[in-house]
Each structure stands twice: as C-alpha cells, then as structure tokens.
N, C-alpha and C positions, 0 to 999 in steps of 0.2 A: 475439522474446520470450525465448528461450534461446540456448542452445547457446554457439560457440565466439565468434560475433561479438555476444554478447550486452553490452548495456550497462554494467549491473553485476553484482557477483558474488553467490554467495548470501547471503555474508558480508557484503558493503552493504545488499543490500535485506532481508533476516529481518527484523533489530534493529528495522528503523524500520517494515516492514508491522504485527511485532505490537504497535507502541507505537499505532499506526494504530487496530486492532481495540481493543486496551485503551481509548482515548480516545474510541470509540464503542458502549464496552458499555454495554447499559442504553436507550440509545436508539433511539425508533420510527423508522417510515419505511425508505425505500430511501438510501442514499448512493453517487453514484459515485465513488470516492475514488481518488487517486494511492499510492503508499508512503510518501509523506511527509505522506499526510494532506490534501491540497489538493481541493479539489472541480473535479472532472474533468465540465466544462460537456457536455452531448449534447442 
C-alpha cells in the first residue's frame, strides 16, 4: 500500500483520489472506487 516499494507516488495518486471524491460528491450509496474512479467489483 505504501512505503518504499509502493506503486505510485503521492504526487500520482492525490490529484486523481480527489477528482475521485469531487466526482462523487452529492451522491447516495456506498461506492468501492479505485483512484481513478473505476468501480472496484467485491
């Protein structure tokens, strides 16, 4: 999830989690979402 061997930086992932949250303000329900916004199936 983090640290040194972590995916991406926090500089990649912020920008696009909070356009993420931005583009689900306002709406009900639960969403499992990715940081790009993708619907994360479980």
């Amino acid at each position: 999830m983090g640290g040194p061997d972590a995916r991406l930086s926090i500089d990649e992932s912020i920008p696009n989690l909070v356009s993420t949250i931005d583009a689900y303000e306002g709406r009900g329900g639960l969403h499992y979402l990715d940081y790009l916004g993708r619907v994360v199936p479980w």
